[in-house]
SEVO-610508 format. One record per atom (N, C-alpha, C, O, CB): residue in one letter; residue number from 1; x negated, y, z. Coordinates in steps of 0.02 Angstrom, whole numbers, m for minus. Each point is the difference from the previous one (the first is absolute). Glycine has a CB too. Example, Ala and Ser with C-alpha at 12.3 -4.5 7.8 and 13.67 -1.06 7.14 Angstrom:
// SEVO-610508
aa,i,east,north,up
A,1,m660,m284,390 $
A,1,45,59,0 $
A,1,m45,60,0 $
A,1,m52,m1,33 $
A,1,147,m58,29 $
S,2,m77,112,m98 $
S,2,m42,59,3 $
S,2,39,55,37 $
S,2,m25,55,8 $
S,2,m34,m87,m116 $
This chain:
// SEVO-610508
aa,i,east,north,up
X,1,1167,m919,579 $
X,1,m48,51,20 $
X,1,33,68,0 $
X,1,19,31,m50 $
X,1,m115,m99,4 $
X,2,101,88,118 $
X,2,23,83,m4 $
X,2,m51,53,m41 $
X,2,m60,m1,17 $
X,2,115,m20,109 $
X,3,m35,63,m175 $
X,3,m37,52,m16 $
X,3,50,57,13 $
X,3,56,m4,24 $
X,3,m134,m58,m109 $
X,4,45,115,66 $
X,4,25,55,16 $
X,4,m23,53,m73 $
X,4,m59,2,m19 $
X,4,52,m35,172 $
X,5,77,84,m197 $
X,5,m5,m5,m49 $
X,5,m2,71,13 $
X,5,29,29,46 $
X,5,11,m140,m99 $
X,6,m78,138,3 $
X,6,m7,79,16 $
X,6,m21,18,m98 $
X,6,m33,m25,m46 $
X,6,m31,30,225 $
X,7,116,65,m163 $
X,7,14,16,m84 $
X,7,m4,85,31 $
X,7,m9,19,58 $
X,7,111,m142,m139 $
X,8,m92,162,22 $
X,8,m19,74,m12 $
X,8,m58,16,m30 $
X,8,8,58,m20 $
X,8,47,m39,104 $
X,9,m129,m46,m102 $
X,9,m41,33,3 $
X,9,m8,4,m85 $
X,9,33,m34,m38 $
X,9,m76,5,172 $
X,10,0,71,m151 $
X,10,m17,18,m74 $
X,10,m41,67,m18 $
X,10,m26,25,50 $
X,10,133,m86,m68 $
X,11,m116,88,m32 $
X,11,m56,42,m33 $
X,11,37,54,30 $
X,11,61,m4,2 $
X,11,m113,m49,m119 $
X,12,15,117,147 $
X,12,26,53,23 $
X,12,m66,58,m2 $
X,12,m46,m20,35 $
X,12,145,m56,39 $
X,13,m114,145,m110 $
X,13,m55,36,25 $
X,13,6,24,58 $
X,13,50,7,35 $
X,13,m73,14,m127 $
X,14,m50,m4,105 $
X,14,m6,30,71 $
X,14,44,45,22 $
X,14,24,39,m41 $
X,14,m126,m53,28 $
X,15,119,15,72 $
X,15,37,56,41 $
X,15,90,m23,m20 $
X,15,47,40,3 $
X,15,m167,80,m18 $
X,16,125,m184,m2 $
X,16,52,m35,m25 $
X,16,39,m26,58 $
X,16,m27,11,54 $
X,16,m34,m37,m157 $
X,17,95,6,104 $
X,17,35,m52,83 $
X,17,45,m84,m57 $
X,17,33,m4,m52 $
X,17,33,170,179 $
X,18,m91,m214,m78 $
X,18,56,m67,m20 $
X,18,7,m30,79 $
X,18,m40,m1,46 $
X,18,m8,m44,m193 $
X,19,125,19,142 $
X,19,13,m24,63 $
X,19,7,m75,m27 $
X,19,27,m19,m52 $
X,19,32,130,121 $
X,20,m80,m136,m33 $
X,20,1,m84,9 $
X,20,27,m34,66 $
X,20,m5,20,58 $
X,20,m96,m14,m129 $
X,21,135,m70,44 $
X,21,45,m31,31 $
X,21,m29,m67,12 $
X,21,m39,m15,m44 $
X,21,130,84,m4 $
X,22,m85,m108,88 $
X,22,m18,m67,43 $
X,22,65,m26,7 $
X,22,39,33,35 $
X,22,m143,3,35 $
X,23,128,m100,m103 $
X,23,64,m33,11 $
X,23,m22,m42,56 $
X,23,m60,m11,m4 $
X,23,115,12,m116 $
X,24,m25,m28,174 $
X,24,m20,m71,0 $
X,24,56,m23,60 $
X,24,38,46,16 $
X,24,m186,m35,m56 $
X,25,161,m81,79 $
X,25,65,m16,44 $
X,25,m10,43,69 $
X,25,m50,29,20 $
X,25,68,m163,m71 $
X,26,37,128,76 $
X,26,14,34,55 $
X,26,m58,m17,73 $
X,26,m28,33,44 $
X,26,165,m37,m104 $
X,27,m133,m78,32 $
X,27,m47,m19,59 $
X,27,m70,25,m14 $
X,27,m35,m15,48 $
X,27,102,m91,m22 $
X,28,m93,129,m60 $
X,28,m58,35,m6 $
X,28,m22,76,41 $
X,28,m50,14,33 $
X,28,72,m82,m143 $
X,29,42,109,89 $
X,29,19,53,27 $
X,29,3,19,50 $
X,29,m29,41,34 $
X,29,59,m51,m93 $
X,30,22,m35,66 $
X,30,33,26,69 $
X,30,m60,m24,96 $
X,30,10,19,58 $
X,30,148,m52,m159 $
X,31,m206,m6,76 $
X,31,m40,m24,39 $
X,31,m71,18,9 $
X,31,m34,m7,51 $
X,31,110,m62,m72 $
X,32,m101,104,m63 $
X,32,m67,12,14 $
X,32,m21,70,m12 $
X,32,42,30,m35 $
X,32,m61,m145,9 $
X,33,m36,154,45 $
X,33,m4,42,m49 $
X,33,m31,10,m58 $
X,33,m50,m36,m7 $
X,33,73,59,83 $
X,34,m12,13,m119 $
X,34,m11,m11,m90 $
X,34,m68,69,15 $
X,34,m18,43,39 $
X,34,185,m82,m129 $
X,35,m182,9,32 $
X,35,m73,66,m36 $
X,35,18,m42,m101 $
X,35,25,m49,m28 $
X,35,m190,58,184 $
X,36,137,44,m168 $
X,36,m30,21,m77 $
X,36,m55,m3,m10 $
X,36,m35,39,33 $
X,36,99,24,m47 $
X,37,m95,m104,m31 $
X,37,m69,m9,6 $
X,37,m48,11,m79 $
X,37,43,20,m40 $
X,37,m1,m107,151 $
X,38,m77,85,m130 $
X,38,m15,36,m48 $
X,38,m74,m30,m54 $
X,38,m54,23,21 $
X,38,121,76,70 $
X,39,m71,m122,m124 $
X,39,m76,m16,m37 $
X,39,m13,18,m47 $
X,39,35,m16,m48 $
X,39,m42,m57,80 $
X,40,m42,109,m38 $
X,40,m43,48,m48 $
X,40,m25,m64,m43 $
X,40,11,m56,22 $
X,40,m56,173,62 $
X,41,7,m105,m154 $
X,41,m21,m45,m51 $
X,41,m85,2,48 $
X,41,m36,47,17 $
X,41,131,m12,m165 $
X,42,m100,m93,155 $
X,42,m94,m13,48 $
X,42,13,24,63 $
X,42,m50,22,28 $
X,42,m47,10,m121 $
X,43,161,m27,131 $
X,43,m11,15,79 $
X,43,70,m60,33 $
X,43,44,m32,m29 $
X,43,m97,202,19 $
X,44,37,m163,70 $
X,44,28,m47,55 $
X,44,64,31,m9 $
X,44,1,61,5 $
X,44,m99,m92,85 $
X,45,145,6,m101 $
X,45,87,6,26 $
X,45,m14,17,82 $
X,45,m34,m35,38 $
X,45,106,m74,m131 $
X,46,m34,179,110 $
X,46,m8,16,61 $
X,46,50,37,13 $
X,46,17,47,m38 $
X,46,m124,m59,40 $
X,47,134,m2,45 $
X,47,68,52,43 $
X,47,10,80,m14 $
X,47,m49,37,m3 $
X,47,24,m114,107 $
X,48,71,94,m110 $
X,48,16,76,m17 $
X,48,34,46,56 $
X,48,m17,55,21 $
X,48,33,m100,m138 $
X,49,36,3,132 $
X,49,78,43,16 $
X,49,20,m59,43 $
X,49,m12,m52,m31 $
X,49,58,132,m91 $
X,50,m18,m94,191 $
X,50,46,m42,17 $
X,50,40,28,56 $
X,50,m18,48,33 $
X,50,m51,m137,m75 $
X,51,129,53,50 $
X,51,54,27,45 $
X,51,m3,m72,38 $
X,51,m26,m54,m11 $
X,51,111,154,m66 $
X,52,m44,m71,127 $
X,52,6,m48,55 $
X,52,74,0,m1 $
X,52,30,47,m25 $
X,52,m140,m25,99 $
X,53,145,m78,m46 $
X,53,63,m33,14 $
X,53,56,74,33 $
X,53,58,6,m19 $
X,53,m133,m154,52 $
X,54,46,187,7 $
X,54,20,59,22 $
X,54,m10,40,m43 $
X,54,40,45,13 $
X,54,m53,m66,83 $
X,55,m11,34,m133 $
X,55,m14,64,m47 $
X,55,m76,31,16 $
X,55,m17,49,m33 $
X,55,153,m16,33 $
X,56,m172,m55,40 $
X,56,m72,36,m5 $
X,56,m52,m19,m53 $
X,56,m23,m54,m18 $
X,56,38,63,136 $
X,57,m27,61,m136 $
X,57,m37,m30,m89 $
X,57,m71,41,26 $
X,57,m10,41,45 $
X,57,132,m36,m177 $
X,58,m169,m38,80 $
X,58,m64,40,12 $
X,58,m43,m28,m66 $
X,58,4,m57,m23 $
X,58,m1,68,172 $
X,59,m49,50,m175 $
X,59,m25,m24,m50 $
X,59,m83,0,m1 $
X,59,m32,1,52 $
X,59,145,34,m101 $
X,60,m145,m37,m17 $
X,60,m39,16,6 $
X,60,m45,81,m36 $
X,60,32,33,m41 $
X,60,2,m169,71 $
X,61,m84,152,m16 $
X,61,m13,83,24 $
X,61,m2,20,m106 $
X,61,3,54,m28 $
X,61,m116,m53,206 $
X,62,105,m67,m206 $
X,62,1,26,m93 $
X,62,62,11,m11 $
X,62,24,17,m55 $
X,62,m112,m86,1 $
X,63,116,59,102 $
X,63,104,16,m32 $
X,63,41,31,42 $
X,63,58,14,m15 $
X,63,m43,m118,m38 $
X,64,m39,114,103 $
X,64,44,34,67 $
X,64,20,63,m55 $
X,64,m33,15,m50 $
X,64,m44,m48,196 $
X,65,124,57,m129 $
X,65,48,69,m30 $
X,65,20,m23,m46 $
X,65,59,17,m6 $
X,65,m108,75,31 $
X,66,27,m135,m82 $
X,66,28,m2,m46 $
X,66,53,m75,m19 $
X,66,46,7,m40 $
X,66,m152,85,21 $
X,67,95,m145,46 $
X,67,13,m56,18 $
X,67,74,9,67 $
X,67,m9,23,57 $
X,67,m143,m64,m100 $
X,68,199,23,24 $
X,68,62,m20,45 $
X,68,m7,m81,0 $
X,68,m23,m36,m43 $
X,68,111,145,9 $
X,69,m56,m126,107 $
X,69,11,m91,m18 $
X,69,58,m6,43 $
X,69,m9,m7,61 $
X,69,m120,m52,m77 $
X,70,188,62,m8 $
X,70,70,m42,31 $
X,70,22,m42,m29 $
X,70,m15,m25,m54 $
X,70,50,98,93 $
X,71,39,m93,32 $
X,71,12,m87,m28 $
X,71,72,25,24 $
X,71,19,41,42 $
X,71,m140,m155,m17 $
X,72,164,58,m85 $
X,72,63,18,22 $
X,72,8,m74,11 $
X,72,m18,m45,m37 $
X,72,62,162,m24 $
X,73,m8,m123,131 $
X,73,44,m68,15 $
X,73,60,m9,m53 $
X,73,16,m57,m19 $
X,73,m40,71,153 $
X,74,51,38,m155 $
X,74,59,m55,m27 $
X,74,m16,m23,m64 $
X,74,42,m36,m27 $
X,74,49,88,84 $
X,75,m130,m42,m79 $
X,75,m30,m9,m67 $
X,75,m44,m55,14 $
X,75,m5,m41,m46 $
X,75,12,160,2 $
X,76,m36,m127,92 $
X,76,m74,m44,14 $
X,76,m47,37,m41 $
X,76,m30,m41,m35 $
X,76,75,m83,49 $
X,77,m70,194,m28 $
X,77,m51,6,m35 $
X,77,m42,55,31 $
X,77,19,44,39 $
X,77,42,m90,m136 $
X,78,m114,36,76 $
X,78,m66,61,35 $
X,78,m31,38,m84 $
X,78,m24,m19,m54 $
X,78,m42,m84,195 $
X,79,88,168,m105 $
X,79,m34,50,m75 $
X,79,m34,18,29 $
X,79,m3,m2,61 $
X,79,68,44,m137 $
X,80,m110,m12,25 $
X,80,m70,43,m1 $
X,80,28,41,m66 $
X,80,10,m16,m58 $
X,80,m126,m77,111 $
X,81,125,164,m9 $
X,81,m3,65,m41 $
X,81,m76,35,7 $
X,81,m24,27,50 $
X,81,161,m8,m28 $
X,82,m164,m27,m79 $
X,82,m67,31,m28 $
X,82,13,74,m48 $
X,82,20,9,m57 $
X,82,m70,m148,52 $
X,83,29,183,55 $
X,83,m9,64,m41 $
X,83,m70,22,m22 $
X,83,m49,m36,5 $
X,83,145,69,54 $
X,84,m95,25,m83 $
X,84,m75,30,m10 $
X,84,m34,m55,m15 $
X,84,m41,m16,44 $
X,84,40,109,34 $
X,85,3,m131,m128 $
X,85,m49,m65,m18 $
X,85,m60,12,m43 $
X,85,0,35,m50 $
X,85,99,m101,53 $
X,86,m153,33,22 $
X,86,m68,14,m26 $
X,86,m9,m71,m37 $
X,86,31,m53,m1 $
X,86,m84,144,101 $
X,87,m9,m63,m135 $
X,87,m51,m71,m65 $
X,87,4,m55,36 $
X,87,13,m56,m22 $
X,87,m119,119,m34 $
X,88,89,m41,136 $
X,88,m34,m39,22 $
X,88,54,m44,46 $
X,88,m18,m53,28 $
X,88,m92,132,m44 $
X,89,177,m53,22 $
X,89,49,m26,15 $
X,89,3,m76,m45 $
X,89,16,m48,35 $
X,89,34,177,0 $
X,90,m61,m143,m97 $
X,90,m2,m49,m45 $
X,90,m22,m77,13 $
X,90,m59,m16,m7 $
X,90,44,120,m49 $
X,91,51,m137,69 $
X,91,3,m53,46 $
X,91,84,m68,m12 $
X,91,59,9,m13 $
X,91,m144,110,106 $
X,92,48,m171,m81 $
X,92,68,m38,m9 $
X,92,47,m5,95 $
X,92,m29,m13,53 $
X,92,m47,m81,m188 $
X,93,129,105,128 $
X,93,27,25,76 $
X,93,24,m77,8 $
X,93,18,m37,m46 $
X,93,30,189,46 $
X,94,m52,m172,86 $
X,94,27,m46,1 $
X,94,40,8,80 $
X,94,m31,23,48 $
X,94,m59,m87,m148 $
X,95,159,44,103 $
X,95,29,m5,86 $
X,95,m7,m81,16 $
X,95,5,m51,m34 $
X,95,102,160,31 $
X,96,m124,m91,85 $
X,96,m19,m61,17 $
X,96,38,13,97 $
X,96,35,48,19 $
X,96,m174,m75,m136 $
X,97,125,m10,141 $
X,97,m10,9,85 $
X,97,m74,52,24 $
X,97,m57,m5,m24 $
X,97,116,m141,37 $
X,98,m39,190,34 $
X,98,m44,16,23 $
X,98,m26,0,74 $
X,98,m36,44,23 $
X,98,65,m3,m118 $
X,99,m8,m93,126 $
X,99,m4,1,75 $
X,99,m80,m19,m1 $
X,99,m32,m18,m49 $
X,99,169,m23,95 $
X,100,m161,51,22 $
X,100,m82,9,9 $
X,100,m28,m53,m7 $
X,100,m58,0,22 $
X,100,59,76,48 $
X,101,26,m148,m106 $
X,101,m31,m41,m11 $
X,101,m35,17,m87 $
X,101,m53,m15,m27 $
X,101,133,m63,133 $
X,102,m19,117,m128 $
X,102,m11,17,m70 $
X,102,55,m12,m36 $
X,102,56,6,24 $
X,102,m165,m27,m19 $
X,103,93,m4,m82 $
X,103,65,m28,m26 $
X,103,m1,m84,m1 $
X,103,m43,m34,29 $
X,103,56,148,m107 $
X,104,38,m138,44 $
X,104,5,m69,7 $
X,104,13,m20,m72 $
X,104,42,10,m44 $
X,104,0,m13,168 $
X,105,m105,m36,m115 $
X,105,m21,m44,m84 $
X,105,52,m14,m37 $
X,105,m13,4,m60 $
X,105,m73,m68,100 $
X,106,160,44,m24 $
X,106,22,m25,m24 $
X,106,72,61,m33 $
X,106,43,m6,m43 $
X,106,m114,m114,116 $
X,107,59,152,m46 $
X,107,67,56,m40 $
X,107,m66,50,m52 $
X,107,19,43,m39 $
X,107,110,m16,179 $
X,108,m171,m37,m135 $
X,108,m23,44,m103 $
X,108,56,m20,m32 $
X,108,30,m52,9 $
X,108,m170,32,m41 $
X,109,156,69,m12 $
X,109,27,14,m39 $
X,109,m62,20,m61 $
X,109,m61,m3,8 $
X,109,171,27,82 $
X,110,m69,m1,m160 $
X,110,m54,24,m81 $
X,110,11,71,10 $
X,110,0,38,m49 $
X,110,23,m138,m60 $
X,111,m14,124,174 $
X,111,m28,75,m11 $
X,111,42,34,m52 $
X,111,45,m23,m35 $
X,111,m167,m9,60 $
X,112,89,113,m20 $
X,112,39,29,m27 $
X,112,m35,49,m31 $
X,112,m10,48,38 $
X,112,90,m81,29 $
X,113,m110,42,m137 $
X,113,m61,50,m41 $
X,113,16,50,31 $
X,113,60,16,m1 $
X,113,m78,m51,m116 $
X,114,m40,86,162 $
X,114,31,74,m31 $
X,114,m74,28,m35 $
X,114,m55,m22,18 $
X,114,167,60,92 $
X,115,m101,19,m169 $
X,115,m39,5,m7 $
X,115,m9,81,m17 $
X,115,38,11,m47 $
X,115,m41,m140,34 $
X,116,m35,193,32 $
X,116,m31,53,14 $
X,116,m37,19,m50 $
X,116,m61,3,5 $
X,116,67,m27,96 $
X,117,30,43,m163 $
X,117,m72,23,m48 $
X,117,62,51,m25 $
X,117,61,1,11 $
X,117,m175,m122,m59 $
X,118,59,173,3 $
X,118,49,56,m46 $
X,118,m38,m18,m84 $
X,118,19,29,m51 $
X,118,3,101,169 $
């Protein structure tokens, strides 16, 4: 079973920044495009940040400015640089595929805590 392993996240107060990293093989990469996805404690895991195979990224309107999402080929990995981080930022992060079907069941990965308190 392919997963996809994503590390960086941890306790930070507000107005804090953590960048997080998404390991996973080339054939993942190099073919689809990736997003960052995100679940609050009692809410739906839902998309954040994703880039496309070319580099076109787009997010959503609770993180725009503060939220970066690149991917380096030689590495195989997709970061998410999070600045200016809020409470409400507080969420387990997860990288997955993001092409318009969505992601694909089978690369979850155990996420990555971050968590937004002072």
């Amino acid at each position: 079973q392919v997963q996809l392993v994503e590390s960086g996240g941890g306790l930070v107060q507000p107005g804090g920044s953590l960048r997080l990293s998404c390991a996973a093989s080339r054939s993942i990469f190099s073919f689809n495009a990736m997003g960052w996805y995100r679940q609050a404690p009692g809410k739906q895991r839902a998309l954040v940040a994703a880039i496309g195979t070319g580099g076109t990224t787009s997010y959503v309107d609770a993180v725009k400015g503060r939220f970066t999402i690149s991917r380096d080929k030689a590495k195989n990995t997709v970061v998410l640089q999070m600045n200016s981080l809020k409470p409400e930022d507080t969420a387990v992060y997860y990288c997955n595929t993001a092409s318009p079907l969505g992601p694909t069941a089978d690369y979850w990965g155990q996420g990555t805590q971050v968590t937004v308190s002072s």
